[in-house]
N, C-alpha and C positions, 0 to 999 in steps of 0.2 A: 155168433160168427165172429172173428177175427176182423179187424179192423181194415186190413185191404183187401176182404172177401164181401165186405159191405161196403164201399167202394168200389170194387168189381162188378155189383151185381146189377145186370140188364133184366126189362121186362122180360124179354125172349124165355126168360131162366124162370119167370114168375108166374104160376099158373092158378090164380084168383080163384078160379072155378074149383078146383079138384084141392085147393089149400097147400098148396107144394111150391118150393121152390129149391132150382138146383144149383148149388155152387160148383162152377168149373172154373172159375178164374179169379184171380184177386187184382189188385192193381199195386203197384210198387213202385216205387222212385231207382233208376239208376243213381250209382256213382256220377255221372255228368249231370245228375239232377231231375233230368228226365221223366216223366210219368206215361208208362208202361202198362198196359195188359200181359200177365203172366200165372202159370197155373200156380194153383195153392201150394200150400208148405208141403205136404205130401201126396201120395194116392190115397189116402184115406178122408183128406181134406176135401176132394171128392165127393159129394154127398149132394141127398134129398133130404131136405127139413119140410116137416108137414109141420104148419102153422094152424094156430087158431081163428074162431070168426072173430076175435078183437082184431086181431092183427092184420087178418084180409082187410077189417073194416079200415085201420089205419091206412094199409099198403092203394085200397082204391079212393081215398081222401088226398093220397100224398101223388096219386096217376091224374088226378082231375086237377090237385097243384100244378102241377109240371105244365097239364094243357095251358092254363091260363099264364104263367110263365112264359109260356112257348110262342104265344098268339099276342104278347105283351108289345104294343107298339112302339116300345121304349126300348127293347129289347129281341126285337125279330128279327130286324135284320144284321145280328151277331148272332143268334141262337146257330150250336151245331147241335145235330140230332146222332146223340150218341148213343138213345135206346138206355139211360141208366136210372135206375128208380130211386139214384140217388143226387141227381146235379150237380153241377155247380148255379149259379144265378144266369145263366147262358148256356147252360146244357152241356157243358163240358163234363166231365169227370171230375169231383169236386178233390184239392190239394191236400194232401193228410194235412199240411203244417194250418190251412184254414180251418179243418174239423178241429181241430186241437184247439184252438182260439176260438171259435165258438161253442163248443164243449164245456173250455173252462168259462166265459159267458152264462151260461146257461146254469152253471154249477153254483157260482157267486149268486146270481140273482133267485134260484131256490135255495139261499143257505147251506148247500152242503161244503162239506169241509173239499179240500182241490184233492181229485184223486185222477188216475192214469185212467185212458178211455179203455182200455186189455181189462181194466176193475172190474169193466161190465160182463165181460166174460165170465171172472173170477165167479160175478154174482149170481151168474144164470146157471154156472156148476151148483155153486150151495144151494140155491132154490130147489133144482134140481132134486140133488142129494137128498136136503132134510125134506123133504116133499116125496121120499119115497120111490124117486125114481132108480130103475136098476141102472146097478153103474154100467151095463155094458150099452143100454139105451142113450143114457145120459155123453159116454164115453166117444157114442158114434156119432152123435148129435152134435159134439162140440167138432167132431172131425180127426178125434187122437187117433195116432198111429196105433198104440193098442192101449186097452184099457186098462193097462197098468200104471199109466200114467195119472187117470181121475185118482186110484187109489194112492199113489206115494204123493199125489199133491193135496189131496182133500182126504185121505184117511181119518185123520182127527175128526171128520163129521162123522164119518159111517160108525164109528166107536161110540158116536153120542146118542145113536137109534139104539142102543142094544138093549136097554132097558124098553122101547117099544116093542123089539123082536121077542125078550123073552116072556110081555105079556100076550101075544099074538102069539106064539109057540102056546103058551098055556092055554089057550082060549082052544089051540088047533086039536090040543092034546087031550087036556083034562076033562073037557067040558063037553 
């Protein structure tokens, strides 16, 4: 997901049970500064992601945070109830410029070298990719307008299977 489409995202859109969640909105900064509910980059941005039980399992760790957060007697009587699975320390809508400051945080303290939070996007196309998934799956999961895009941005991977396709051709064929 996109960086203010995971800021956008409400429990209401997140469905534990059935492993789905729907992105209809992102969140965005006006020009005056502003922070804004607004729909995603495109129609195609639009989308159901079916997740895994790791991620449900994280997604109903991080709804039981939020409770005790919420119920926090330090912090109740500021808490606003925005419905977002991802907060702020008081249930606000959390501020891109704060994610990005705890981001890099979190990046220093595991050793990795500083990179842009959109990377993690970058990283779940190549998993994606070299993992086999078809680009049109992969394409609509990230939300692209069309899947021409996965290919003129990550083509260089799909070139790097072709030596697994044409031992799986041969397997399909010869054998």
């Amino acid at each position: 997901m996109r960086q203010g489409e995971l800021l956008g995202l409400q429990w209401k859109n997140v469905d534990l049970e059935k492993g789905v969640l729907k992105v209809d909105q992102n969140l965005k900064r006006l020009p005056n500064g502003k922070l804004v509910f607004g729909k995603p980059k495109t129609k195609t941005s639009i989308r159901s992601i079916t997740i895994g039980e790791d991620t449900i399992a994280v997604l109903r760790e991080q709804k039981k945070k939020i409770k005790g957060e919420r119920e926090d007697g330090r912090v109740k009587h500021l808490w606003k109830e925005t419905d977002m699975v991802f907060p702020s320390t008081i249930g606000a809508p959390i501020d891109p410029t704060n994610l990005l400051k705890k981001f890099r945080q979190l990046l220093k303290k595991a050793g990795i070298k500083k990179i842009r939070f959109h990377d993690l996007r970058h990283t779940s196309a190549t998993l994606m990719l070299n993992n086999g998934v078809d680009v049109l799956v992969a394409s609509r999961r990230l939300g692209h307008s069309k899947p021409s895009i996965i290919v003129d941005v990550y083509g260089h991977l799909l070139l790097s299977v072709n030596d697994q396709v044409a031992t799986k051709m041969d397997d399909l064929v010869l054998k």
